[in-house]
C-alpha positions in Angstrom: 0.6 36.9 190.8 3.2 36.4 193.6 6.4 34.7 191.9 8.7 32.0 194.2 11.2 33.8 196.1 14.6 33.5 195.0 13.6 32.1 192.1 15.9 33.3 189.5 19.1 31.5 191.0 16.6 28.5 190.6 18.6 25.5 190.4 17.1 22.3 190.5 18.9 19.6 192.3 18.9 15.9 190.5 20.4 12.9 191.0 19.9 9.1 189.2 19.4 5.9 190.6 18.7 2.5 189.2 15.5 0.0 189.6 15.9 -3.3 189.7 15.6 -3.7 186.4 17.6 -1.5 185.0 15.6 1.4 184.7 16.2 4.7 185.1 14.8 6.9 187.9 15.6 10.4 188.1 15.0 12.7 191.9 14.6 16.0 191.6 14.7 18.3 194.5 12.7 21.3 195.7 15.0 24.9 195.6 17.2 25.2 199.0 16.5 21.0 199.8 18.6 18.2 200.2 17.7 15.3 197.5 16.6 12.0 199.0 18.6 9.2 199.6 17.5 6.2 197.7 17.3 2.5 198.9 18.3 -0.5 196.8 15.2 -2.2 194.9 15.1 -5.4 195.9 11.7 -6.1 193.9 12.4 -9.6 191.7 11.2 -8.0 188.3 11.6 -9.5 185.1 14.2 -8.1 182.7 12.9 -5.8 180.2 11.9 -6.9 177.1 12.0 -5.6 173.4 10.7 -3.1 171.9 6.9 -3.6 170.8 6.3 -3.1 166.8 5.8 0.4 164.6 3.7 -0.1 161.8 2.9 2.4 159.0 -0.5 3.0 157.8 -0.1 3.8 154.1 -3.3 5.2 153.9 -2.9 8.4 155.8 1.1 8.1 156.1 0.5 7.7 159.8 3.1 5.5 162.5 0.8 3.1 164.6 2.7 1.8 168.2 1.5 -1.9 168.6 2.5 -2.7 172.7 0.7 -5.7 173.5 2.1 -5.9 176.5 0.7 -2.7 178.3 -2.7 -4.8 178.3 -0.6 -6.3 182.1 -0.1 -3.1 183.2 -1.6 -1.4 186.8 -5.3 -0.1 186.7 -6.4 1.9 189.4 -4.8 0.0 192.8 -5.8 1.2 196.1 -3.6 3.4 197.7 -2.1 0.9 199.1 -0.9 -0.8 196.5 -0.2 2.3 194.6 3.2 2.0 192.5 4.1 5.6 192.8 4.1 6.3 196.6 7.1 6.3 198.5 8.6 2.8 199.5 7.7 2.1 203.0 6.1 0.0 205.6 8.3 -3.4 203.9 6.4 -2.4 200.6 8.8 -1.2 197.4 7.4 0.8 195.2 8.6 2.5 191.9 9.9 4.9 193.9 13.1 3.7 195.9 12.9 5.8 198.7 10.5 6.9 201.7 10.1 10.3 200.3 11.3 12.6 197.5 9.7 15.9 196.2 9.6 14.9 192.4 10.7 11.9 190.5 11.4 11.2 186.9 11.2 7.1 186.3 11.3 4.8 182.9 8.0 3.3 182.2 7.5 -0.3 183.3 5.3 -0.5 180.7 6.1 1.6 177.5 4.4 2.1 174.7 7.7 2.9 173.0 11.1 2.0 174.0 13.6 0.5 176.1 15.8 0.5 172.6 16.9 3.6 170.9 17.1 3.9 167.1 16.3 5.7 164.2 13.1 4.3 162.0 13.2 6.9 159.4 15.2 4.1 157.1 12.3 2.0 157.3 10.5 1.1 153.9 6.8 2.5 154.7 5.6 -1.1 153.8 3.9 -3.6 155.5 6.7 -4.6 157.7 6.5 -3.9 161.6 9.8 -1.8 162.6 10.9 -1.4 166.2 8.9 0.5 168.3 12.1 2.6 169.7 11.8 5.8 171.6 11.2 6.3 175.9 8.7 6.8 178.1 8.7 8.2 181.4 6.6 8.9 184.5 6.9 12.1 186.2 5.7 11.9 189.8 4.8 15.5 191.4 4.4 14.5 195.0 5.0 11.9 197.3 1.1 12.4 198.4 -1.5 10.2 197.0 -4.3 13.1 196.7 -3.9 16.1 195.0 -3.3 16.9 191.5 -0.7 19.4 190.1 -3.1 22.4 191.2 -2.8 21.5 194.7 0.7 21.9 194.5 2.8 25.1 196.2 4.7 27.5 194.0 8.4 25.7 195.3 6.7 22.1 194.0 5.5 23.6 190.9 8.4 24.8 189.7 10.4 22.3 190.1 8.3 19.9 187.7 9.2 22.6 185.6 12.5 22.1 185.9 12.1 18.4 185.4 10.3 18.6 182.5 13.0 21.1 180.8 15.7 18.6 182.1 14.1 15.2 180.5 13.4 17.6 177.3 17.1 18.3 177.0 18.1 14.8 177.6 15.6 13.0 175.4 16.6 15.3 172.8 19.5 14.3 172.7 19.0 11.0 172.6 19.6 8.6 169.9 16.9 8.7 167.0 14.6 10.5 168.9 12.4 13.4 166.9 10.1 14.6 169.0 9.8 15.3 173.0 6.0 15.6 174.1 5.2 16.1 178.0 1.6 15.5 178.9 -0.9 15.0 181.5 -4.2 12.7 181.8 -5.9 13.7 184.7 -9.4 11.8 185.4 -10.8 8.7 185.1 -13.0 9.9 182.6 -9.8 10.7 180.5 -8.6 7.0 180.7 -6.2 7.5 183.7 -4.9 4.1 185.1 -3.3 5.7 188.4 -4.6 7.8 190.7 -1.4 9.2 192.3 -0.5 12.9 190.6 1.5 12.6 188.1 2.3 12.8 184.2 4.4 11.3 181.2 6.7 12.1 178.6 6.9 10.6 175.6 10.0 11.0 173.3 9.1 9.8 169.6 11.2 8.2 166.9 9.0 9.8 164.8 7.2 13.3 163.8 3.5 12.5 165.1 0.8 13.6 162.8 -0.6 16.7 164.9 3.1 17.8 165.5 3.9 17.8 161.7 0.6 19.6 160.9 1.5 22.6 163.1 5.0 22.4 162.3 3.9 22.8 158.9 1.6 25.7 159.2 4.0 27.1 161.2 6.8 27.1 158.5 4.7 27.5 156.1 3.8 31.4 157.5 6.8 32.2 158.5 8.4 31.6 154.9 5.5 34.2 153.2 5.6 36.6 156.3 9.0 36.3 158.1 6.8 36.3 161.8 6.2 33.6 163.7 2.3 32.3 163.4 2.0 31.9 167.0 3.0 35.2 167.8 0.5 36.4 165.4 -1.9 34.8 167.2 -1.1 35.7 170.1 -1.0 39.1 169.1 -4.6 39.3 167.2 -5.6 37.8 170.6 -4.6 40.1 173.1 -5.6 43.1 170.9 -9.2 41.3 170.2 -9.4 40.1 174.0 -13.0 39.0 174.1 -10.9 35.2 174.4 -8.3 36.7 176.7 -7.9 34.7 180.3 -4.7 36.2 182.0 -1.6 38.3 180.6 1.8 37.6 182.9 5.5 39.0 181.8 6.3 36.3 180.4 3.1 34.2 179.2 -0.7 34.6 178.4 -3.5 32.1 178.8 -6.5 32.5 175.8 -9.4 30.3 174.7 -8.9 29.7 170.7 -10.2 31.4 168.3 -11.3 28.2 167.1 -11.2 26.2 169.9 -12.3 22.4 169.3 -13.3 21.2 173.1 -16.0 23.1 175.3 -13.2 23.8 177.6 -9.6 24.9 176.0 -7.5 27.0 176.9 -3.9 27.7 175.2 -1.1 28.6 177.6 1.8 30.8 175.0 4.9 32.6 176.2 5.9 35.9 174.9 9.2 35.2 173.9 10.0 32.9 170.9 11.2 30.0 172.3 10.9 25.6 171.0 10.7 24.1 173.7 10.6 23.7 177.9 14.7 23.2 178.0 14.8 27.0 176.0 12.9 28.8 178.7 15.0 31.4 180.7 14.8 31.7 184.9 12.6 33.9 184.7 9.8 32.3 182.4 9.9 29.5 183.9 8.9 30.8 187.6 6.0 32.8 186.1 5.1 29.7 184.4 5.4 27.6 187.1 2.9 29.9 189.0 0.5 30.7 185.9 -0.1 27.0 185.0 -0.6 25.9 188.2 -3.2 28.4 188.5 -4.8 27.7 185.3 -5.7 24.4 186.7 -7.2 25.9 190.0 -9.5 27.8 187.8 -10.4 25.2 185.6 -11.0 22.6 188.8 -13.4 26.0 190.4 -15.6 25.7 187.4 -17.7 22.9 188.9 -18.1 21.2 192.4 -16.0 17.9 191.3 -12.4 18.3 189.8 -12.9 18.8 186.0 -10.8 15.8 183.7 -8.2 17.5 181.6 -5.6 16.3 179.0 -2.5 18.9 179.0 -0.8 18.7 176.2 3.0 21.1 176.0 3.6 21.4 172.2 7.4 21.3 171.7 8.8 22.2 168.9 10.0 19.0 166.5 13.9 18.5 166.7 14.0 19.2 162.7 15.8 22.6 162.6 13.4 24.6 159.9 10.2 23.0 162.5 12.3 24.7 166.0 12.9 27.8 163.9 9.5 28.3 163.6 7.1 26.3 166.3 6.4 28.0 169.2 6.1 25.9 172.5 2.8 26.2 174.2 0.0 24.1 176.6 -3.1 23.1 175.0 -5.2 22.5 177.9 -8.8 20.5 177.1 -11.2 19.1 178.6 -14.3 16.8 177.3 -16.4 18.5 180.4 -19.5 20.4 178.6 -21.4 20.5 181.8 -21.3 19.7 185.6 -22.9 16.1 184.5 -22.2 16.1 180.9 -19.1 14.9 178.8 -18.3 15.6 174.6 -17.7 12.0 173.6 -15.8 11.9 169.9 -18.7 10.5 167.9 -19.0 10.3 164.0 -17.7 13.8 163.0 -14.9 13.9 165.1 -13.6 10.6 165.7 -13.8 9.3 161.8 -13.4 12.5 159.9 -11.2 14.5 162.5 -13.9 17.5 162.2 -14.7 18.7 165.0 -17.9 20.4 166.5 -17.9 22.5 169.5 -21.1 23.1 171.7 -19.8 26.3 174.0 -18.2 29.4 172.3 -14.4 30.1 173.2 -15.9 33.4 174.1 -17.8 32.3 176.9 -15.5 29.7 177.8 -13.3 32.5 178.4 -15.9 34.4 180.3 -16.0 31.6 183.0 -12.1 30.9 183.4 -11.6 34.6 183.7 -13.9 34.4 187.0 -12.4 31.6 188.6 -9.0 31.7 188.1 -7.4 32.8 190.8 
């Protein structure tokens, strides 16, 4: 696996620029390119508004975001019309400028944020609290096609180096708990854009799948002073019947247990919380090995195969970034070249899930077409 050239004095070029509302937009360069100049938006939007409402479901001890006003936003323009091309042709975009290699923007339409704030004060009663945190948009390319496995090895890695930048900064920021970057690729996964690109959340709050596994995850290392994922990772590359690729620096396996009919868990070697904590290193191997990952899983079948990749980040709680490990989770509800798992009963109400293909021979398959 061929890694960028040069790639250890990586350093990612970024600059910030304003849209005419107010929000933020962050470029991001390719290694050994000049960063874009950005043009004024002129677009007449309307101020943002306030945060939309929390509430807390006192049955399972559960946050709920209530953002009404997403129900306005895009849905699948032509490409035309497409908010996250470059601004050309008379025609402003999000993107104030006629070409960039990555950009970084606030959500128009958040499900959380503008406002920062803590909500851990707030009386779990029936009381809406502010739905504070940030959203953002993370645009790989300036081309409308594609999809983050069509990208070259200089592109990739520097959405890694976005993504590591934005975790560092909404860390940081004020109330915030938890920093999840994600992709929804498909229309069969709910996408509302076509345009390559993903999102990153930053939560005010611990979000129920994060504090499961940052439970477990404390929970071993307190009886058996090693990290659980490296355990896992560990019985897995012994076992190996579920092994995909093993890099330097990371390994791809299908779970043990794996939930969708096509999963695959992405782990690096080296103990670290989060994107921001990887080295030079780590992240050009990963920047090559996840790209790749995709490839494989889009070779499995004649049409591009919908995927929801999830990077599990370590909670901002120090005893949770002591011991959660970052890794992907990469799933897919694709069961068959014309067949999707839909969440019914099980699933859906009781959170039990039941898997039709082994992780064995899901394994099997991605071990054949990746490249």
């Amino acid at each position: 696996m061929a890694m960028p050239q040069g790639s250890a004095a990586y350093e990612a070029a970024h600059r910030v620029h304003h849209l005419a509302d107010g929000r933020e937009a962050i470029f991001f360069a390719d290694a050994n390119t000049a960063l874009p100049e950005p043009v004024a938006d002129t677009r007449p939007l309307d101020p943002r508004g306030e945060p939309g409402q929390l509430r807390y479901d006192r049955l399972t001890g559960d946050w709920v975001a209530v953002a009404a006003h997403r129900q306005s936003r895009t849905y699948l323009p032509p490409k035309e019309e497409c908010p996250l091309c470059p601004s050309a042709h008379g025609r402003m975009s999000e993107i104030p400028a006629e070409d960039f290699n990555v950009v970084v923007f606030e959500n128009r339409f958040p499900s959380l944020g503008p406002a920062l704030g803590s909500i851990l004060s707030a009386a779990p009663v029936q009381v809406p609290a502010p739905a504070y945190g940030r959203c953002e948009v993370v645009v790989f390319t300036p081309e409308h096609t594609g999809s983050f496995a069509s990208l070259d090895d200089a592109r990739a890695r520097t959405v890694i180096e976005a993504w590591a930048q934005r975790t560092a900064a909404l860390s940081a920021m004020e109330g915030i708990e938890q920093v999840f970057v994600f992709e929804n690729r498909g229309q069969d996964i709910g996408v509302t854009l076509h345009h390559p690109h993903g999102q990153i959340y930053a939560y005010p709050y611990l979000t129920p799948t994060a504090a499961k596994m940052a439970g477990q995850a404390v929970a071993h290392l307190a009886k058996t002073g090693r990290p659980l994922m490296q355990d896992i990772l560990d019985f897995e590359r012994t076992e190996g019947s579920r092994m995909v690729r093993q890099g330097e620096h990371f390994s791809v396996f299908v779970p043990f247990a794996a939930r969708w009919p096509l999963e695959a868990h992405l782990v690096p070697h080296r103990h670290v919380p989060d994107l921001a904590a990887l080295n030079e290193e780590e992240k050009a191997e990963l920047a090559v090995m996840y790209r790749d990952l995709l490839r494989g899983v889009d070779a499995l079948y004649d049409t591009p195969t919908p995927y929801i990749a999830a990077w599990h980040q370590a909670p901002l709680e120090p005893e949770a970034r002591a011991a959660a490990r970052l890794h992907l989770q990469l799933t897919s509800p694709r069961r068959a070249a014309g067949k999707l798992k839909y969440l019914a009963g099980s699933e859906a109400a009781m959170g039990a899930f039941i898997n039709d293909v082994p992780a064995e021979q899901a394994a099997a398959r991605l071990r054949e077409v990746m490249p």
